[in-house]
Backbone atoms as SQL, in Angstrom:
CREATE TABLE atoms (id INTEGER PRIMARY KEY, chain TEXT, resi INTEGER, resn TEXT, atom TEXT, x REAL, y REAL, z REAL);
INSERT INTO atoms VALUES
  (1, 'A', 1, 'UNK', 'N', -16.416, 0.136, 11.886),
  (2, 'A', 1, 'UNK', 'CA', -16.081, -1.247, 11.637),
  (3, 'A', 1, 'UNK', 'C', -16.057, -1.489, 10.135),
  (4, 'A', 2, 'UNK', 'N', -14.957, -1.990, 9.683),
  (5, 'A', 2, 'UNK', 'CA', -14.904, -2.370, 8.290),
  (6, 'A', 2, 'UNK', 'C', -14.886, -3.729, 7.981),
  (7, 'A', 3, 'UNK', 'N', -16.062, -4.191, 7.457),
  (8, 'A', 3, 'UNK', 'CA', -16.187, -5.673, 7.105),
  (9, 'A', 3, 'UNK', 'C', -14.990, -5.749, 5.800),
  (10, 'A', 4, 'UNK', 'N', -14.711, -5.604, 5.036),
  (11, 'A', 4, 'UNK', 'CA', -13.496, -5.622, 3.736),
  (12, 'A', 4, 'UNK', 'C', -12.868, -5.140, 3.306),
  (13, 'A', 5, 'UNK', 'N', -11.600, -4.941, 2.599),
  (14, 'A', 5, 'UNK', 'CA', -10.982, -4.047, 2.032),
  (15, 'A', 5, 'UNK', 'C', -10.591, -4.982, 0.985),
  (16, 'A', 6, 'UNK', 'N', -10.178, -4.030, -0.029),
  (17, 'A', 6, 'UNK', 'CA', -9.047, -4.792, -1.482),
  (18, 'A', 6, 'UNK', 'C', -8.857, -3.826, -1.782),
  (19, 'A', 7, 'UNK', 'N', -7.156, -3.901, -1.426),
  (20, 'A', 7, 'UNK', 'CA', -6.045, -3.069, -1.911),
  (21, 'A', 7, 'UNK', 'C', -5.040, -3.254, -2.319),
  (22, 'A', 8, 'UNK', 'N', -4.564, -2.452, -3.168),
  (23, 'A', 8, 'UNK', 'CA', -3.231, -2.730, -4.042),
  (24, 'A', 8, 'UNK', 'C', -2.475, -1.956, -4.218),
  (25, 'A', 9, 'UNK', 'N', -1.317, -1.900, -4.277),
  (26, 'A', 9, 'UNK', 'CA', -0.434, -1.034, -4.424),
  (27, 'A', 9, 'UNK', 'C', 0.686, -0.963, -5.530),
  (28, 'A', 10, 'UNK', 'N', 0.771, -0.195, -6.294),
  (29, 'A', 10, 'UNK', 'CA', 1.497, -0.101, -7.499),
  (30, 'A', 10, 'UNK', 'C', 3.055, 0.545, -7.835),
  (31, 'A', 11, 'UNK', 'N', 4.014, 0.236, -8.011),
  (32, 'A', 11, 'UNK', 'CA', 5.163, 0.939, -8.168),
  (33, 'A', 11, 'UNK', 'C', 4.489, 1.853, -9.800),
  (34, 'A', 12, 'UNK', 'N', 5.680, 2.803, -9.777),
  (35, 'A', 12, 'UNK', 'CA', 5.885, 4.033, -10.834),
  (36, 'A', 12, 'UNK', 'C', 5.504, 3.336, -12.124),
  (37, 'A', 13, 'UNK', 'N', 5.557, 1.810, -12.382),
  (38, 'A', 13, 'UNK', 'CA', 5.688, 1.934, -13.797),
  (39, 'A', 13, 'UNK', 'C', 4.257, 0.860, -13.774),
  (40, 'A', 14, 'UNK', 'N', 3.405, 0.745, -12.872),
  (41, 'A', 14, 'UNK', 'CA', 2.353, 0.096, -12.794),
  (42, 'A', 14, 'UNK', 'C', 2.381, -1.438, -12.279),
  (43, 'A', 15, 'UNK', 'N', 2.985, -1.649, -11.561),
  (44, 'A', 15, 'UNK', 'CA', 3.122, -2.584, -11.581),
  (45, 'A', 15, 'UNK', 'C', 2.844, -3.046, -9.882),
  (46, 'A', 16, 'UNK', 'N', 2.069, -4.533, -9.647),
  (47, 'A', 16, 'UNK', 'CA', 1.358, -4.473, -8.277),
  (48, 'A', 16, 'UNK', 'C', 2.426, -5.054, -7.630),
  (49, 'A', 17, 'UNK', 'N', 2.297, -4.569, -6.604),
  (50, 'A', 17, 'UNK', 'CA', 3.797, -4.615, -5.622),
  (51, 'A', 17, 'UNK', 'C', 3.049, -5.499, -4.299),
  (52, 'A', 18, 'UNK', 'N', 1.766, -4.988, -3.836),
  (53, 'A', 18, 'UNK', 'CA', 1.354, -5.388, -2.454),
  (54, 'A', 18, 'UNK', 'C', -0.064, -5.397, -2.936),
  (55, 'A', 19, 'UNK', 'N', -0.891, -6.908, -2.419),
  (56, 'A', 19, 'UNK', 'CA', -2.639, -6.419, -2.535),
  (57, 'A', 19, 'UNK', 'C', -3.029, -7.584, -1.261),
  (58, 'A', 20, 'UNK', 'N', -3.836, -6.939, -0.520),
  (59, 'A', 20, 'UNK', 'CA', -4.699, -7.498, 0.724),
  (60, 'A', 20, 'UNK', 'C', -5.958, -7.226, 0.459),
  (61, 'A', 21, 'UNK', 'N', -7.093, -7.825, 1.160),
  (62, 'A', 21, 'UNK', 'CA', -8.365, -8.075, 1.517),
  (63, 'A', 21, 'UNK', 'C', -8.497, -8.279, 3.054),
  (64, 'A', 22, 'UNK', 'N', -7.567, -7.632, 3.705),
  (65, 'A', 22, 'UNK', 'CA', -7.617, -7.729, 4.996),
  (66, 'A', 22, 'UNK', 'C', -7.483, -6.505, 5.715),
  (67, 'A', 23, 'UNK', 'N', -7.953, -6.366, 6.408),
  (68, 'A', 23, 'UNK', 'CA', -9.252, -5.110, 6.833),
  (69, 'A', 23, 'UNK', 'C', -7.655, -4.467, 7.168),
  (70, 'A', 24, 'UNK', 'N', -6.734, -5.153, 8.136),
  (71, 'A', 24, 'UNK', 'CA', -5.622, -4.494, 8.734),
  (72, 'A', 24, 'UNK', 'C', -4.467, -3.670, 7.944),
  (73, 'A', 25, 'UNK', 'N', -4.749, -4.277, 6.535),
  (74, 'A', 25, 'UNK', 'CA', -4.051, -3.956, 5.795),
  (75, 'A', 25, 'UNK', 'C', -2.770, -4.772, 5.783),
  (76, 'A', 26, 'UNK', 'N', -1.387, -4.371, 7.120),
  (77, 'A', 26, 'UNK', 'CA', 0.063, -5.039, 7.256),
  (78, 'A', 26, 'UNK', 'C', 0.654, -5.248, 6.326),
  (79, 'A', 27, 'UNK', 'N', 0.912, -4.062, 5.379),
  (80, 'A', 27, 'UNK', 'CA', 2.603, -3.609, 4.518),
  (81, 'A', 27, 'UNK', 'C', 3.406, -3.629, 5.184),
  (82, 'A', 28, 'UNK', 'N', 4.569, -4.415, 5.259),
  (83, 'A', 28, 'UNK', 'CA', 5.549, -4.183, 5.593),
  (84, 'A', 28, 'UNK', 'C', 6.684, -3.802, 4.620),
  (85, 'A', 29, 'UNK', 'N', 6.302, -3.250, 3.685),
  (86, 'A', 29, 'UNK', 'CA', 6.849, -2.877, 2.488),
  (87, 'A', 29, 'UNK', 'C', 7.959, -3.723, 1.676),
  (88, 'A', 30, 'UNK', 'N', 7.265, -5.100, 1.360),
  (89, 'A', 30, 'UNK', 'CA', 7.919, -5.791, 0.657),
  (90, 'A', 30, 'UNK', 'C', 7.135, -5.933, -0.468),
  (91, 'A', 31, 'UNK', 'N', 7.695, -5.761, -1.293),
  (92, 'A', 31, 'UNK', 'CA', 7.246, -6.524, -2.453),
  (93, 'A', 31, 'UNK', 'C', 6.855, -7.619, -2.439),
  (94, 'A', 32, 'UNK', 'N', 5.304, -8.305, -2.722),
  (95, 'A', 32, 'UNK', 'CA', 4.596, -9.987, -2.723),
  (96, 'A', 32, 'UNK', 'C', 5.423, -10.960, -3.463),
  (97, 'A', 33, 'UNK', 'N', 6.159, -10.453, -4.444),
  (98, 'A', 33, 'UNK', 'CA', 6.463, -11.400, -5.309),
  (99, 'A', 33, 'UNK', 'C', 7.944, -12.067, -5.258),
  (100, 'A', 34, 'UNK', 'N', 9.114, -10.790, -5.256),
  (101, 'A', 34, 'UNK', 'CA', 10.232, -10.714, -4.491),
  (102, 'A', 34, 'UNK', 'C', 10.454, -11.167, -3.138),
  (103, 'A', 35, 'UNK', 'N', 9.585, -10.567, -2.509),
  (104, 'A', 35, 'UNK', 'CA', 9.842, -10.197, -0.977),
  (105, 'A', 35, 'UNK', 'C', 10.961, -9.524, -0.465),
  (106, 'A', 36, 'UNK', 'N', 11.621, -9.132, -1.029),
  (107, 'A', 36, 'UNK', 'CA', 12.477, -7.769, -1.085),
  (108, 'A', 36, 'UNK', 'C', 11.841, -6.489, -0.747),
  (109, 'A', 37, 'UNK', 'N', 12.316, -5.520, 0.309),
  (110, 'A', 37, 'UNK', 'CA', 11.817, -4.297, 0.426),
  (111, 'A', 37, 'UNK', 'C', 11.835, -3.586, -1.070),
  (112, 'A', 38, 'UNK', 'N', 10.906, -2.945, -0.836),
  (113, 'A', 38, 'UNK', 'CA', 10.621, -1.973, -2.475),
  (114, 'A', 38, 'UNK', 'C', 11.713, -0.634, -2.078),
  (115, 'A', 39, 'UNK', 'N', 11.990, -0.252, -3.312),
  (116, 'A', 39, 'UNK', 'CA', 12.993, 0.751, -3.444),
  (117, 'A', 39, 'UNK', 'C', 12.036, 2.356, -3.081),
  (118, 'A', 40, 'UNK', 'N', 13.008, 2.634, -2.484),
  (119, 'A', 40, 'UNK', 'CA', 12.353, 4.302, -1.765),
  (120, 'A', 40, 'UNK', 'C', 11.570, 4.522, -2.738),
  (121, 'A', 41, 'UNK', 'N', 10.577, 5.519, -3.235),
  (122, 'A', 41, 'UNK', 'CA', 9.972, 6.244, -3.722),
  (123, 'A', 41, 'UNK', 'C', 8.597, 6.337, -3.817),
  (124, 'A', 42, 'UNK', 'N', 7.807, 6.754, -4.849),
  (125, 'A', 42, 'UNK', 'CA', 6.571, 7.035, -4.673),
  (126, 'A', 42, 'UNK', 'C', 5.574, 6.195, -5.259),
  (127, 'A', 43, 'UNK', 'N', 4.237, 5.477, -4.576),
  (128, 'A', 43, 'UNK', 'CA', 3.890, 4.241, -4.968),
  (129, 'A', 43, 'UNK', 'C', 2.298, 4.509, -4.655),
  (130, 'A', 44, 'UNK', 'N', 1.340, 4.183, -5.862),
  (131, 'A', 44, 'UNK', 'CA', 0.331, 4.385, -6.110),
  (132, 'A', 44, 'UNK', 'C', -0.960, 3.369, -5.266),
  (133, 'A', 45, 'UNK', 'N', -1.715, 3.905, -5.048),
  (134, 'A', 45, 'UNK', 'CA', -2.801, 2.511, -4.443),
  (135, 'A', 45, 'UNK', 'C', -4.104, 2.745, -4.774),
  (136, 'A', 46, 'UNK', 'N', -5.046, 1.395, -4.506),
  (137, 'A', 46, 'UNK', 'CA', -6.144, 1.524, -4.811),
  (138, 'A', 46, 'UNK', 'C', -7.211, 1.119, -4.023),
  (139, 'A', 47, 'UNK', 'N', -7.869, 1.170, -2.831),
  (140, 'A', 47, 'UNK', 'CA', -8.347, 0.752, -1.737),
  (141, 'A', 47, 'UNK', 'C', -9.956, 0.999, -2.008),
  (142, 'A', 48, 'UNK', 'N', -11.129, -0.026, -2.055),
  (143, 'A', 48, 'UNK', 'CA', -12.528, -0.626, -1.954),
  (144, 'A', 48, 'UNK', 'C', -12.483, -0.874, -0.626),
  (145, 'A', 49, 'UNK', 'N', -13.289, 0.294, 0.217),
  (146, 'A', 49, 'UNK', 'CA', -13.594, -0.753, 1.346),
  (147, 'A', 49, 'UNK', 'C', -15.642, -0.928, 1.870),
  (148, 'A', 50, 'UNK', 'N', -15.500, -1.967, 2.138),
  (149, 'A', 50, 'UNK', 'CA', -16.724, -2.439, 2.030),
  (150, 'A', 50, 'UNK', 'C', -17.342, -1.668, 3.789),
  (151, 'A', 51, 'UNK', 'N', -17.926, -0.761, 4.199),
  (152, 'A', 51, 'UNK', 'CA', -18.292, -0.073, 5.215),
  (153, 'A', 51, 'UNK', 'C', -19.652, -0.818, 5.513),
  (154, 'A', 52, 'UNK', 'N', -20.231, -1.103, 7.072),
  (155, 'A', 52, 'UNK', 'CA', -21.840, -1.216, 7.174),
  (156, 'A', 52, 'UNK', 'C', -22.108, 0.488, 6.792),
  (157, 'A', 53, 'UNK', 'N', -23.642, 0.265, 7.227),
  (158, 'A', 53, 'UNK', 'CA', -24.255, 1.550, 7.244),
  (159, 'A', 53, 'UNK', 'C', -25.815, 1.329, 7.398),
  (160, 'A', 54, 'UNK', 'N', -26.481, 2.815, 7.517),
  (161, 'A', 54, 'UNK', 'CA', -28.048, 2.293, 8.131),
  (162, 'A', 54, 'UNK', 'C', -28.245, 1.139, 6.642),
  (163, 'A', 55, 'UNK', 'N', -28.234, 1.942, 5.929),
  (164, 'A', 55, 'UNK', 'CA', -28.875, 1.305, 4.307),
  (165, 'A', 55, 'UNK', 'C', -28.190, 0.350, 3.767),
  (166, 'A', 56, 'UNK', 'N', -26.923, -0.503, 5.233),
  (167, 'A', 56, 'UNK', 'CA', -26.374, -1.816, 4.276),
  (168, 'A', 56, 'UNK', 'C', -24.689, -1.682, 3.954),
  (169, 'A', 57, 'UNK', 'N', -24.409, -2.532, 3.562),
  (170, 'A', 57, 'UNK', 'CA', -23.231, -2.668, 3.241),
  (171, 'A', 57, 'UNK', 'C', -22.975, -1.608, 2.409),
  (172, 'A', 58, 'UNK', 'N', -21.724, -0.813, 2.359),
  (173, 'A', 58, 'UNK', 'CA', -21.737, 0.365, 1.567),
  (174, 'A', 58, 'UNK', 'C', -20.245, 0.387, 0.924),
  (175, 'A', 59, 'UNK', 'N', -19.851, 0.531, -0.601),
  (176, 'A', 59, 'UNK', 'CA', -18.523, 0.079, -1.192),
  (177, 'A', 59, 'UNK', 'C', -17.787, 1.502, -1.082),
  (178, 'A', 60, 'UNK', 'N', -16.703, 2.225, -0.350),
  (179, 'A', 60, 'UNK', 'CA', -16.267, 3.514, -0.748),
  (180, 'A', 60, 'UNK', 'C', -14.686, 3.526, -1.406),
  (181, 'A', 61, 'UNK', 'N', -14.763, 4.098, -2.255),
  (182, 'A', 61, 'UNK', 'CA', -13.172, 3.889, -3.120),
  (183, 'A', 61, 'UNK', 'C', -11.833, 4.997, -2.674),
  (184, 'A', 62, 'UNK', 'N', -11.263, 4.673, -2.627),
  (185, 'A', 62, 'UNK', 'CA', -9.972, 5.204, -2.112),
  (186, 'A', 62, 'UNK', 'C', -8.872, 4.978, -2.819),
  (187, 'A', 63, 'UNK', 'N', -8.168, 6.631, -3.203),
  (188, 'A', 63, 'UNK', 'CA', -6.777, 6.777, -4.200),
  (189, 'A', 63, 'UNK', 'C', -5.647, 7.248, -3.713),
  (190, 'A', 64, 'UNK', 'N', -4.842, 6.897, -4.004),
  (191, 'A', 64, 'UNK', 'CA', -3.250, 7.535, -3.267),
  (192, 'A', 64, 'UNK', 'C', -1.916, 7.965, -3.433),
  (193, 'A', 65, 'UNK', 'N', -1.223, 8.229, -2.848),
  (194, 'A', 65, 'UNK', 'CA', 0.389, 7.703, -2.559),
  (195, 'A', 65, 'UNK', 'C', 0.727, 7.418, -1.706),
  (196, 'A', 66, 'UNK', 'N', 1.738, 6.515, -1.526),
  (197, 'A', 66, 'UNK', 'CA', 2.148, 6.319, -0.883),
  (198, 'A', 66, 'UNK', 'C', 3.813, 6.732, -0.518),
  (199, 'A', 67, 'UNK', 'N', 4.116, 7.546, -0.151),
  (200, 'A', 67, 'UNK', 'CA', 6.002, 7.427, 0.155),
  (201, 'A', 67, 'UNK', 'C', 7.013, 6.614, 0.975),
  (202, 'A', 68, 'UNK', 'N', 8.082, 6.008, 0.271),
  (203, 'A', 68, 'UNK', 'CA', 8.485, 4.830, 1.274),
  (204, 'A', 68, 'UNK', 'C', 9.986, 5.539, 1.254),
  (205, 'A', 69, 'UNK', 'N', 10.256, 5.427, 2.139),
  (206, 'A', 69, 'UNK', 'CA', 11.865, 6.490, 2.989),
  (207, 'A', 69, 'UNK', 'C', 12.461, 5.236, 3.391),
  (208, 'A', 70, 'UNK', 'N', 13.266, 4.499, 3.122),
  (209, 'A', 70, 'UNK', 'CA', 14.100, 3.234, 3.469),
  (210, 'A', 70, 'UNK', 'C', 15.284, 3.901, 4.263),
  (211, 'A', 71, 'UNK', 'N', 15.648, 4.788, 4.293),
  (212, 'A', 71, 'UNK', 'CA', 16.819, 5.177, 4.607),
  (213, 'A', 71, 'UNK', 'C', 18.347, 4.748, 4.234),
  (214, 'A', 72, 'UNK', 'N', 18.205, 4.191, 3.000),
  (215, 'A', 72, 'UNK', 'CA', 19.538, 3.793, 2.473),
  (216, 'A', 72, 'UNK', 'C', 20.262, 5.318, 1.947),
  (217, 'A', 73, 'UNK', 'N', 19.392, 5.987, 1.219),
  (218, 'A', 73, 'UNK', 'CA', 19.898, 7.688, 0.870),
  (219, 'A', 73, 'UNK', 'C', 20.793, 8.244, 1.950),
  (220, 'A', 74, 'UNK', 'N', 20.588, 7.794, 3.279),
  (221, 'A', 74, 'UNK', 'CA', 20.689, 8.967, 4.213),
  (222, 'A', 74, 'UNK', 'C', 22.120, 8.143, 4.583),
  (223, 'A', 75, 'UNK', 'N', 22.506, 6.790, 4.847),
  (224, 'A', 75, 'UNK', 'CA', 23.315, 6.224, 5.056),
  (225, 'A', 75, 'UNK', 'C', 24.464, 6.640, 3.822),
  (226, 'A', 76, 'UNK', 'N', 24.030, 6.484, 2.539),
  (227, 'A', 76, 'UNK', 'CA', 25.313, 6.812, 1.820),
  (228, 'A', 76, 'UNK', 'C', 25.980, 8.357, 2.209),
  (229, 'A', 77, 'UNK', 'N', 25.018, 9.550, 2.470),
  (230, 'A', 77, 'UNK', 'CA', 25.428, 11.066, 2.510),
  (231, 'A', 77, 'UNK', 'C', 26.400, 10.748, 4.123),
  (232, 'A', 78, 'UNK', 'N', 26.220, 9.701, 4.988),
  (233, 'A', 78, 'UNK', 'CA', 26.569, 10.162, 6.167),
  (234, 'A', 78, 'UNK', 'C', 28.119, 9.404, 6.204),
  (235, 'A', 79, 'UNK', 'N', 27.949, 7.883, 5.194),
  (236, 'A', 79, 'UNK', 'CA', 29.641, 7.591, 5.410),
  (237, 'A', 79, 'UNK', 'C', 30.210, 8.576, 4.340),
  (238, 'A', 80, 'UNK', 'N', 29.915, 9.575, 3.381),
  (239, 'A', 80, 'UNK', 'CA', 30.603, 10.237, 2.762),
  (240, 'A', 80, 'UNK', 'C', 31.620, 11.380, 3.305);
């Protein structure tokens, strides 16, 4: 059971694309600010999640990538 999370997610040039505090997470890979799907590629994150445990609330940190496959690539090779 995870009482919290805060996470964020960063495009290539640093920049925060997606951040929740909700345990479920639910990217649907838009950009917060746009709301435009984010462009295919590779996207950094940063995830605190707040765990119980015998000894209490416990903070564990979490680093990443993420890869996002939109499938627009695959559409241009196929009407070609």
């Amino acid at each position: 059971y995870i009482k919290r999370v805060d996470m964020r997610i960063f495009n290539r040039w640093g920049e925060l694309v997606f951040h929740t505090v909700n345990p479920d997470i639910e990217w649907d890979g838009r950009d917060e600010n746009s709301k435009q799907i984010v462009a295919e590629g590779v996207y950094y994150y940063l995830c605190d999640i707040w765990e119980p445990r015998i000894s209490g609330i416990e903070v564990r940190h979490e680093v990443g990538f993420i890869h996002v496959y939109t499938g627009k690539s695959d559409e241009k090779f196929n009407n070609e």
